[in-house]
Each structure stands twice: as structure tokens, then as C-alpha cells.
TORKOL-4160 file (C-alpha; in steps of 0.2 Angstrom, whole numbers, padded with zeros to 4 digits, m for minus):
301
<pt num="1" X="0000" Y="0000" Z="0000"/>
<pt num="2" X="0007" Y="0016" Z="m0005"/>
<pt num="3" X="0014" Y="0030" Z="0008"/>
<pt num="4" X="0005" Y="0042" Z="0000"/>
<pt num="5" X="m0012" Y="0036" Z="m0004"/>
<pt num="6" X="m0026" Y="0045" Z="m0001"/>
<pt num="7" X="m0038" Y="0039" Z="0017"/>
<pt num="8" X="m0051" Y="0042" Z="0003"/>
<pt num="9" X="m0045" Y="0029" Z="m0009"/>
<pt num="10" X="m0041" Y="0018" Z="0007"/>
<pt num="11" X="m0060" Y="0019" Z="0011"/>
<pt num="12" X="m0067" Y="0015" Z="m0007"/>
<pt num="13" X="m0056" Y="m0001" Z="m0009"/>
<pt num="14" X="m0058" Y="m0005" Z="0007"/>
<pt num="15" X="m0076" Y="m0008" Z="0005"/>
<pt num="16" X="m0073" Y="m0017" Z="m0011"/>
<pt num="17" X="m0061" Y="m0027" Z="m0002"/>
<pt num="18" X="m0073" Y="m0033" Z="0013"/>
<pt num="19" X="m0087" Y="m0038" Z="0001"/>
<pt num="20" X="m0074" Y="m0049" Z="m0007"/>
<pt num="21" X="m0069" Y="m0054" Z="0012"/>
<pt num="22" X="m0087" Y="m0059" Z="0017"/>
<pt num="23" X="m0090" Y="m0071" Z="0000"/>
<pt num="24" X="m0075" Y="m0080" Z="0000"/>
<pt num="25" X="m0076" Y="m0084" Z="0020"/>
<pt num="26" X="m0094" Y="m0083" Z="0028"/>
<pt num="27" X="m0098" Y="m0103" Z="0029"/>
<pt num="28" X="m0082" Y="m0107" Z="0039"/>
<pt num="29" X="m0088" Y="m0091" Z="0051"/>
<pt num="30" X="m0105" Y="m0097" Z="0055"/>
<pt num="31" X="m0095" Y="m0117" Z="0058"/>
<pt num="32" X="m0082" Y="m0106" Z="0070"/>
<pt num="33" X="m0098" Y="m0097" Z="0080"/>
<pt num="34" X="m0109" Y="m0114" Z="0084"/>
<pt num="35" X="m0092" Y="m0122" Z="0090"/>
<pt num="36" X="m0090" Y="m0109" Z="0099"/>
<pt num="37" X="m0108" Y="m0106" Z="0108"/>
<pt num="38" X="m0112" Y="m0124" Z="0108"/>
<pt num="39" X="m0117" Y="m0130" Z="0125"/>
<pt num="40" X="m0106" Y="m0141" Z="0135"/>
<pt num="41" X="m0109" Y="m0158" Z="0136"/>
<pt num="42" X="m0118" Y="m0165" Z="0152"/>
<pt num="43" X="m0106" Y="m0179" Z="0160"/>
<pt num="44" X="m0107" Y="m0195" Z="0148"/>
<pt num="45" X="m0114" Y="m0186" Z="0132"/>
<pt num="46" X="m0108" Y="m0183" Z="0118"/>
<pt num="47" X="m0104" Y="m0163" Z="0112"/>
<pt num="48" X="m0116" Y="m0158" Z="0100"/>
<pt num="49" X="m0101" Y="m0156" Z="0087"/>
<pt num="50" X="m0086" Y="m0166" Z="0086"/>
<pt num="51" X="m0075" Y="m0153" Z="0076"/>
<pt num="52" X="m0075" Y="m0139" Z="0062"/>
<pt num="53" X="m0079" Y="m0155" Z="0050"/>
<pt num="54" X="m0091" Y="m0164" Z="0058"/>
<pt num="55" X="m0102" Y="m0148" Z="0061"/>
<pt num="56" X="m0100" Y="m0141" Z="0043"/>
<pt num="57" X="m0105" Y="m0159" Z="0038"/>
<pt num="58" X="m0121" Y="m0161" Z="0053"/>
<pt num="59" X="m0128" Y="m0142" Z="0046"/>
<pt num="60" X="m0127" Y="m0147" Z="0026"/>
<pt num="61" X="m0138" Y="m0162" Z="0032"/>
<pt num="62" X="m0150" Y="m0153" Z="0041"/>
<pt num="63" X="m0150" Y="m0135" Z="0034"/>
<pt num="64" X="m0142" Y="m0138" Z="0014"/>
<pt num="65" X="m0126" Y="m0128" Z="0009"/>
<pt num="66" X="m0139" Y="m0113" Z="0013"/>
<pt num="67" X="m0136" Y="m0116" Z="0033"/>
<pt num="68" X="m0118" Y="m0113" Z="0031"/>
<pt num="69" X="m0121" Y="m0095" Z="0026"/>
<pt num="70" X="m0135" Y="m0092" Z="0038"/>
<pt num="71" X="m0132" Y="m0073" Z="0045"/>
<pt num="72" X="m0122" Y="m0068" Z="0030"/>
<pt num="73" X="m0135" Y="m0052" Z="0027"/>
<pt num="74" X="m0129" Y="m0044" Z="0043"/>
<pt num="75" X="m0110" Y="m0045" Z="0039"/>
<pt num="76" X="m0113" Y="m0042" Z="0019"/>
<pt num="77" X="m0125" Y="m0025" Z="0022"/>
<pt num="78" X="m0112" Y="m0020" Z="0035"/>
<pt num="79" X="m0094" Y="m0026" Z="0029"/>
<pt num="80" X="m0094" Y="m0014" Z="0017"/>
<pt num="81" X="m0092" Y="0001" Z="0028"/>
<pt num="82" X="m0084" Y="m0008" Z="0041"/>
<pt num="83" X="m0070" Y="m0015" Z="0031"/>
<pt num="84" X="m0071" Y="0004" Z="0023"/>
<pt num="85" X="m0070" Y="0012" Z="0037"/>
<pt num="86" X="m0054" Y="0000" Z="0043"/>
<pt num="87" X="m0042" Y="0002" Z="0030"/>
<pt num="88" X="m0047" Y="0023" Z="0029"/>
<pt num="89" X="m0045" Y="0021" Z="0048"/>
<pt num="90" X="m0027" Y="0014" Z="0043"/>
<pt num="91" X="m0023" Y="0025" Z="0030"/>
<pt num="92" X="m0028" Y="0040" Z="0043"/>
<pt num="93" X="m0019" Y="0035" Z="0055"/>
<pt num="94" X="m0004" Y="0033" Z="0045"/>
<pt num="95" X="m0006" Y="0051" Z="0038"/>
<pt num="96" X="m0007" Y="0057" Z="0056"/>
<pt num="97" X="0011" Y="0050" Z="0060"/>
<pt num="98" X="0018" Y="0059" Z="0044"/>
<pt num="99" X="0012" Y="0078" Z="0051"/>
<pt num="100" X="0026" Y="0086" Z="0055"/>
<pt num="101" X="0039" Y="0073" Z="0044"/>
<pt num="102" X="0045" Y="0073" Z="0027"/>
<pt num="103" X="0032" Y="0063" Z="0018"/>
<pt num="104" X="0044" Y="0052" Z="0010"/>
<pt num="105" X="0051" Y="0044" Z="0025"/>
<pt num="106" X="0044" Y="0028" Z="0028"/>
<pt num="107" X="0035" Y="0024" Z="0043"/>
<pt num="108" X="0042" Y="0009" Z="0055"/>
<pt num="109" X="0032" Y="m0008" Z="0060"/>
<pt num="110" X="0028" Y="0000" Z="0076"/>
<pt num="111" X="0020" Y="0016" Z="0067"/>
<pt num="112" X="0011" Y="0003" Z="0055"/>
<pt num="113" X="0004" Y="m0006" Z="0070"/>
<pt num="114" X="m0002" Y="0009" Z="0078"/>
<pt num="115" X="m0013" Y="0013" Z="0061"/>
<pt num="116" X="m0018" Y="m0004" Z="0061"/>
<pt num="117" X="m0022" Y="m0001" Z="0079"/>
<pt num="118" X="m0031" Y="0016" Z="0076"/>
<pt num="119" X="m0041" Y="0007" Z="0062"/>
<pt num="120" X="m0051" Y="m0006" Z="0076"/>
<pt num="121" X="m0054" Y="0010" Z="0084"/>
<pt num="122" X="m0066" Y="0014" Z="0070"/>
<pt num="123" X="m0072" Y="0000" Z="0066"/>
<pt num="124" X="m0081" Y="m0005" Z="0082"/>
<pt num="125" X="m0097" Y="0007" Z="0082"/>
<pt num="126" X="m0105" Y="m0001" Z="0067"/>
<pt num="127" X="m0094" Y="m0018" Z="0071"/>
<pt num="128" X="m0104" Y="m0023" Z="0085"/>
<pt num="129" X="m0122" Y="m0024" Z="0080"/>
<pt num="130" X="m0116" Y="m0031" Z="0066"/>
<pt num="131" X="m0109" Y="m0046" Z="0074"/>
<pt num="132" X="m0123" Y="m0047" Z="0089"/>
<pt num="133" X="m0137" Y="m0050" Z="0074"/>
<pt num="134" X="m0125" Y="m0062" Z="0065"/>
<pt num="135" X="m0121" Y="m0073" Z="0079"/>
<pt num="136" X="m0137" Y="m0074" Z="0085"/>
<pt num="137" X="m0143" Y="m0079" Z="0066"/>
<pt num="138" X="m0131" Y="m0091" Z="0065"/>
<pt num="139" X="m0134" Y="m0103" Z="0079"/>
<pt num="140" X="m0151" Y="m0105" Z="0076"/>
<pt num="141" X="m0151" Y="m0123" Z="0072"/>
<pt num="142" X="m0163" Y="m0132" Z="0057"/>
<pt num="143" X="m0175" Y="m0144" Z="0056"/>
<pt num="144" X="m0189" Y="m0145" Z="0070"/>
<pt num="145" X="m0183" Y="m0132" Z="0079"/>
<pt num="146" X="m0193" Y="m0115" Z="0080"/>
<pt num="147" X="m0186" Y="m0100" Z="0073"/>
<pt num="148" X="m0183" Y="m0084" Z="0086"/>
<pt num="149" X="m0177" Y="m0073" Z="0072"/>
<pt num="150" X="m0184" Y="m0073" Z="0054"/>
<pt num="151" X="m0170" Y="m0063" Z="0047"/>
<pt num="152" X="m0157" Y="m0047" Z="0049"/>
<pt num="153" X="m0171" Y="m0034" Z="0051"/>
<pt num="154" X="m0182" Y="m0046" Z="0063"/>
<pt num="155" X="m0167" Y="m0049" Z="0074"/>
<pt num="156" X="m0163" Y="m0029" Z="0075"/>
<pt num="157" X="m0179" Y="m0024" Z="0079"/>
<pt num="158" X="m0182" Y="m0039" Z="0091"/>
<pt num="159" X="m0167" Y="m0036" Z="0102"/>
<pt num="160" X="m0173" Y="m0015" Z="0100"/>
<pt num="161" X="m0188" Y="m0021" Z="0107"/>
<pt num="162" X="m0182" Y="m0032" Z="0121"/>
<pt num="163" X="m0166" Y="m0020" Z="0127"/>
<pt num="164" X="m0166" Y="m0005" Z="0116"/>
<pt num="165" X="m0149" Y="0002" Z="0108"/>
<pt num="166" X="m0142" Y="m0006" Z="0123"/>
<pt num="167" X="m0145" Y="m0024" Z="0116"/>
<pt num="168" X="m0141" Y="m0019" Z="0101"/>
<pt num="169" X="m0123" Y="m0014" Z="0107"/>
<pt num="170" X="m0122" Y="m0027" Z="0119"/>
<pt num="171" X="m0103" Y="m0035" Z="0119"/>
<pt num="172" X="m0096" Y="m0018" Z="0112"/>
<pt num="173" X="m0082" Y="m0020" Z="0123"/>
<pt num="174" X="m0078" Y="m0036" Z="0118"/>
<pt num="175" X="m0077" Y="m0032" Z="0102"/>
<pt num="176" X="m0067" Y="m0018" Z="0104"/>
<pt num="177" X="m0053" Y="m0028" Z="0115"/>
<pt num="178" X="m0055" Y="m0041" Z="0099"/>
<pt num="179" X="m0051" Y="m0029" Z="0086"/>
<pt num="180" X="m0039" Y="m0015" Z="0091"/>
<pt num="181" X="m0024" Y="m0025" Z="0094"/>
<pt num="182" X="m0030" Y="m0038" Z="0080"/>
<pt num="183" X="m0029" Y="m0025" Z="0069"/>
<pt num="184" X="m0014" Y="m0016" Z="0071"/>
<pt num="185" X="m0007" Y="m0035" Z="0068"/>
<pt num="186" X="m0017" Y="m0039" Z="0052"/>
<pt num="187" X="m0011" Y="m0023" Z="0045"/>
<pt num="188" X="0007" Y="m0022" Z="0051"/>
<pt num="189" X="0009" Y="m0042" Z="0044"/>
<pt num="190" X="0002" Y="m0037" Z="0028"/>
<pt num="191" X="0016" Y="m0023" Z="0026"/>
<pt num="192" X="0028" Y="m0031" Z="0032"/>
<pt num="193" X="0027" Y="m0046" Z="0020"/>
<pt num="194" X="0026" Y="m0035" Z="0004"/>
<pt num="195" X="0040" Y="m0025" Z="0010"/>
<pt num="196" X="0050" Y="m0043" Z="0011"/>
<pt num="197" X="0043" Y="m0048" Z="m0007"/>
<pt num="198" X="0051" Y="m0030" Z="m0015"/>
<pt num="199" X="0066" Y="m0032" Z="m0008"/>
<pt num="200" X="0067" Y="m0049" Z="m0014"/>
<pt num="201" X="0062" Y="m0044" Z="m0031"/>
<pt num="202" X="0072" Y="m0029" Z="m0033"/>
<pt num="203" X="0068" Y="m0010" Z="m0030"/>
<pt num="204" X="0058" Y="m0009" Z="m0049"/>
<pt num="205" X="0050" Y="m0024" Z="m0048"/>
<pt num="206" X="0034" Y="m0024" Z="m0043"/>
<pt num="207" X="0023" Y="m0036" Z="m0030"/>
<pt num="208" X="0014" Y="m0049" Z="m0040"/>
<pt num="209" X="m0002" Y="m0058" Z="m0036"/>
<pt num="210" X="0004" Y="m0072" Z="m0027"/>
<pt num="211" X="0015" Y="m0059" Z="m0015"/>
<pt num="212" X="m0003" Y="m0052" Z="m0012"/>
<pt num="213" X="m0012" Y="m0068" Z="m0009"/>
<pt num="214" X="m0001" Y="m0075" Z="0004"/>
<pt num="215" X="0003" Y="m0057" Z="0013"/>
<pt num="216" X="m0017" Y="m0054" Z="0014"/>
<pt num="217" X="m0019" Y="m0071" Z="0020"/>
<pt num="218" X="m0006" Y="m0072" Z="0030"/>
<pt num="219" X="m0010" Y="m0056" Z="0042"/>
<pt num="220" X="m0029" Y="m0063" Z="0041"/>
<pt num="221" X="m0018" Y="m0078" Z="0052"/>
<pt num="222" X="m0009" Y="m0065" Z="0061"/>
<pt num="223" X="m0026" Y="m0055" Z="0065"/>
<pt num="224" X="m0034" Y="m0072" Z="0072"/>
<pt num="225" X="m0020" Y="m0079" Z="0082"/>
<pt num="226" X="m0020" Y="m0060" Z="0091"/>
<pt num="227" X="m0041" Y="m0059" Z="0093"/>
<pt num="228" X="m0048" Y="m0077" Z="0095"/>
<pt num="229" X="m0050" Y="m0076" Z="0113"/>
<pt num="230" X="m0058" Y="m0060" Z="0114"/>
<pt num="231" X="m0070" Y="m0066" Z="0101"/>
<pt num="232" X="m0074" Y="m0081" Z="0109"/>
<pt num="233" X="m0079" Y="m0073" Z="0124"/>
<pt num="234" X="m0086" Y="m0061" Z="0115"/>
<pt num="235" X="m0098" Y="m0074" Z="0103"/>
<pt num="236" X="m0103" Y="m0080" Z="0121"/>
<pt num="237" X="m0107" Y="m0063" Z="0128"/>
<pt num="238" X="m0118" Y="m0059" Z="0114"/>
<pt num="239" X="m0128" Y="m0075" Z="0110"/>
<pt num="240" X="m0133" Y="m0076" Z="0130"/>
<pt num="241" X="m0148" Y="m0074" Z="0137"/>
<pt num="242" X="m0152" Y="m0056" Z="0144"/>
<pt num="243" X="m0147" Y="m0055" Z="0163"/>
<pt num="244" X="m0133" Y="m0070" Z="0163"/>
<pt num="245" X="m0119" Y="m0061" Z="0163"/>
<pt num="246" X="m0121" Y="m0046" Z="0175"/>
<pt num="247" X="m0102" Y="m0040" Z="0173"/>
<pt num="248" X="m0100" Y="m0041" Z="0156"/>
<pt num="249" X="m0084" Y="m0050" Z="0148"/>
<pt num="250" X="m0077" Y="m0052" Z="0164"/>
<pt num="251" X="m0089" Y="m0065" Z="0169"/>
<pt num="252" X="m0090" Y="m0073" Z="0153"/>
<pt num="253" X="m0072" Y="m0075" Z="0154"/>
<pt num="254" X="m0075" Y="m0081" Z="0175"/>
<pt num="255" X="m0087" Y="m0095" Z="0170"/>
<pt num="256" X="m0078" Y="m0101" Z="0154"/>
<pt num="257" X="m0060" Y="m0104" Z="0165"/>
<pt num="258" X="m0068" Y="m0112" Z="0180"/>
<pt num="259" X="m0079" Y="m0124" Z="0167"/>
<pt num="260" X="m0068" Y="m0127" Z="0152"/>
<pt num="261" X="m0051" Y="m0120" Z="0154"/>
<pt num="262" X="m0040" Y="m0108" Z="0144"/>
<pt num="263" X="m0041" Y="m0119" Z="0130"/>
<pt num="264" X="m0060" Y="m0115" Z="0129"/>
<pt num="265" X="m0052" Y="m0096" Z="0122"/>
<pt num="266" X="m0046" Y="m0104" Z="0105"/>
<pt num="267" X="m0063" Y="m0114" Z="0102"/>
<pt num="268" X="m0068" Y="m0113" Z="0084"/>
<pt num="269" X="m0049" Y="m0108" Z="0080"/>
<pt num="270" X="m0047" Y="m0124" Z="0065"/>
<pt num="271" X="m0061" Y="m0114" Z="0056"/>
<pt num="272" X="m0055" Y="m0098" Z="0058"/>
<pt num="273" X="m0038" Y="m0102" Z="0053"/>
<pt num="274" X="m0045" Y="m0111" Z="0037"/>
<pt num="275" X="m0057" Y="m0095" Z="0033"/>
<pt num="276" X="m0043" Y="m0082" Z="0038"/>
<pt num="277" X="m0030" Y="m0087" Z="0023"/>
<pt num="278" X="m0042" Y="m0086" Z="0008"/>
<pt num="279" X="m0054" Y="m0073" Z="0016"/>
<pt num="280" X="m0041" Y="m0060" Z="0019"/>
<pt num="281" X="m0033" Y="m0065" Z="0002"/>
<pt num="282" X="m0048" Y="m0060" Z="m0006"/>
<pt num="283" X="m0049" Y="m0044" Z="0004"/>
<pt num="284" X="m0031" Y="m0039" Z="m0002"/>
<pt num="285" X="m0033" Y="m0044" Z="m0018"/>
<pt num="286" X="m0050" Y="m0034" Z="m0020"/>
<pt num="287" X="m0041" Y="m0019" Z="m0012"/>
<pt num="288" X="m0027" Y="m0020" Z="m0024"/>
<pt num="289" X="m0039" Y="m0023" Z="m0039"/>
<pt num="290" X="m0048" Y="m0008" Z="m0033"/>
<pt num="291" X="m0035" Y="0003" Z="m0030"/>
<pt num="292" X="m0026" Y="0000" Z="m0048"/>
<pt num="293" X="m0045" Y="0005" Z="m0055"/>
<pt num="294" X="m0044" Y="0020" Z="m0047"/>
<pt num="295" X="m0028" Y="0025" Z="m0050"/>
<pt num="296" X="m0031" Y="0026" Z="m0068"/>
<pt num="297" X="m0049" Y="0031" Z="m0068"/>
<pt num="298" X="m0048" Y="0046" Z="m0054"/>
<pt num="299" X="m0029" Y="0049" Z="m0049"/>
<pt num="300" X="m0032" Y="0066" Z="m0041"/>
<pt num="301" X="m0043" Y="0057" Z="m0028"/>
């Protein structure tokens, strides 16, 4: 990503970006949240999913391939502006540390970070409800089973109707300890691969597609291994019944190390990591695509 780009064009192929993002990794997402809310096993019974396989296979059989991309509204209306919002959150803040420099010096790993950092920041106010309505669309199981939520709006209104903006928001902080250090990794990973690729390649070569798709999905790796515990507790939070956890994340996370263990903070991680490579690939690539497209077509932007 250039030094010099424009917060503007960050936010337009940002957007184009996510939308590639939510396409290319919203079945293994809604696998990663049922393994993750799923209730524990009594003593003797078996868990109501064996692993990332046999629950993708277990909500085929009951749902069709549809199942897998129940929720994918909430994400897909909103991942637009919220992957928009991220990469011109990233691209502001990296302006921000050039005030006051000479615009061609090139910021460290620890500036990049602090971007990427600043772009969680940003993100979070329209993240949140976002991914309260999509969690709670996604463990609705099939078959027999009534339905609480008929849909995106359904669930919004609903949980307005039930807690107001509150339940909306509910799990805000969560989400916001998930994504400001996850996202000063994600970007800072990114960078620093492509950096690695050009000076492989030579100061006039430029990064070619496969240097994009494994930096994009290697920092989708690097944002995960960073925020799966905060969105495991998170995931919990906002899929509860109103009232259970009176404190907040702090008793989600009480009550999952005194039934399951610190292991229980990296439940759903095989999923993750399986969506976070081609996801986040996509993502950059889209961004890259994009950004090209409007370099020629409005270079003054």
C-alpha cells in the first residue's frame, strides 16, 4: 500500500475489499460461532459437534449448503463500511504520523501497528451490532426447531424491542478488546510481508499476485492468532440470554476458566484459521484490484 495514498481511496477499496472478504469466508464463520456457543456436554454425552468437520457436515444435512451462510446479510450490508472504514481508519492513521515529517520517509512496523491499531478503533461502532445479529442468526439450528429470528431486520428490531440500543450494542467492549490489537497485527503483517517480497524482487519490480495472496492471508492468520480469545468470549457474551452475565466479559471469561479451561479461548480456531488465509486474500486482492482501477480512472482522488 502506497505511503501516499489517499484515506479516501483507502476507504473505497476497502469496501470493495470486505465484500470480497465476506463471499469468500462466511460458511467457515458461521461453523467457527456454533463451535463456539455450543453447550457443554452433560457428563457421559456426547458434544453436540465433534470438530470444524463434523459440524460443517451435521448443518449441510440438516440445513443444505444454505445453513452454512445463515447470517451472511448482517455481515454483507455492513462489511462494506466496516471494512471501509478500517483500511481509511489505517490510512488516517498513518497520515497522522507523517504531520510534521518529510512525507517520504517511511513509517516503522511499530507506526504501522499503531494505524492498524487506530483502524479497530473505527471500526467497532458499526462492528458490534453487526456481529450481535449475525451470531445470534447463526446458531439457530434447522430442522424441527422454532425459529426466534426470521432474518437481519427481525433480529434488529427484536433485540430493540427487548433491550433498546443497549442490546443492540451489547458485547461492544468485547469487540473492541477483539479488534484494536487484531488489527494493528493484520495490517502491520500485511506490510511487512510485501516489503519482504520488493526487496526480494528488486527495488523496480513490482509485487505480484501471489505476494498479495499470501501477505493478505497471512496477516488474516496474524489478526486471528491475536483476537480469538476476545471473540470467543465475545460470541458468548452476545448470543446469551439477557441478565446472565451481569459484569460483562469479565464473567464470561470467570465462567468459561472455572468450566472449560483456557483452551475454551481458542474454540472454533481450526475454522478460523481455514477462513482467515483465503478470506483475507480475497480482501487484499479486491483492495489492490480496486485501488489500480482508481488510480487510472480518478488519480487526483
Amino acid at each position: 500500500m502506497g505511503e501516499h495514498t489517499s484515506p479516501v481511496k483507502y476507504f473505497l477499496c476497502g469496501g470493495f475489499g470486505g465484500i470480497c472478504t465476506v463471499l469468500a469466508g462466511h460458511p467457515l464463520d458461521t461453523i467457527k460461532v456454533r463451535l463456539q456457543t455450543m453447550p457443554t456436554p452433560a457428563p457421559g454425552e456426547q458434544p453436540m459437534f465433534k470438530g470444524t468437520f463434523d459440524c460443517a457436515a451435521k448443518t449441510v444435512k440438516r440445513e443444505g449448503f444454505r445453513g452454512l451462510y445463515k447470517g451472511m446479510s448482517a455481515p454483507l450490508t455492513g462489511v462494506a463500511p466496516i471494512f471501509a472504514i478500517s483500511f481509511f481508519g489505517f490510512g488516517l492513521g498513518k497520515r497522522l504520523q507523517q504531520i510534521g515529517t518529510d512525507p517520504s520517509d517511511k513509517l516503522t512496523y511499530g507506526q504501522l501497528f499503531f494505524a492498524g491499531a487506530f483502524s479497530g478503533v473505527f471500526t467497532t461502532s458499526i462492528m458490534a451490532p453487526g456481529e450481535r445479529i449475525k451470531c445470534l442468526l447463526q446458531i439457530q439450528q434447522g430442522g424441527d426447531q422454532p425459529k426466534k429470528y426470521d432474518g437481519m431486520v427481525d433480529c434488529a428490531k427484536k433485540l430493540y424491542k427487548e433491550g433498546g440500543l443497549r442490546g443492540i450494542y451489547k458485547g461492544t467492549c468485547a469487540t473492541l478488546l477483539r479488534d484494536v490489537p487484531a488489527s494493528g497485527m493484520y495490517f502491520l503483517t500485511y506490510e511487512y510481508i510485501q516489503d519482504k517480497a520488493k526487496e526480494r524482487a528488486g527495488p523496480d519490480a513490482k509485487v505480484g499476485l501471489l505476494s498479495t495472496i499470501f501477505a493478505g492471508g497471512m496477516a488474516g492468520i496474524a489478526n486471528w492468532a491475536v483476537g480469538m480469545p476476545a471473540d470467543v468470549l465475545k460470541s458468548r457474551l452476545q448470543t446469551a440470554p439477557e441478565g446472565m452475565y451481569k459484569n460483562g466479559i469479565r464473567d464470561v471469561f470467570k465462567e468459561l476458566m472455572r468450566k472449560e479451561g483456557p483452551l475454551a479461548l481458542y474454540k472454533g480456531v481450526t475454522p478460523v484459521m481455514l477462513r482467515a488465509f483465503p478470506a483475507n486474500a480475497a480482501c487484499f486482492i479486491g483492495f489492490e484490484v480496486f485501488m489500480k482501477f482508481l488510480n487510472v480512472v480518478a488519480p487526483n482522488l
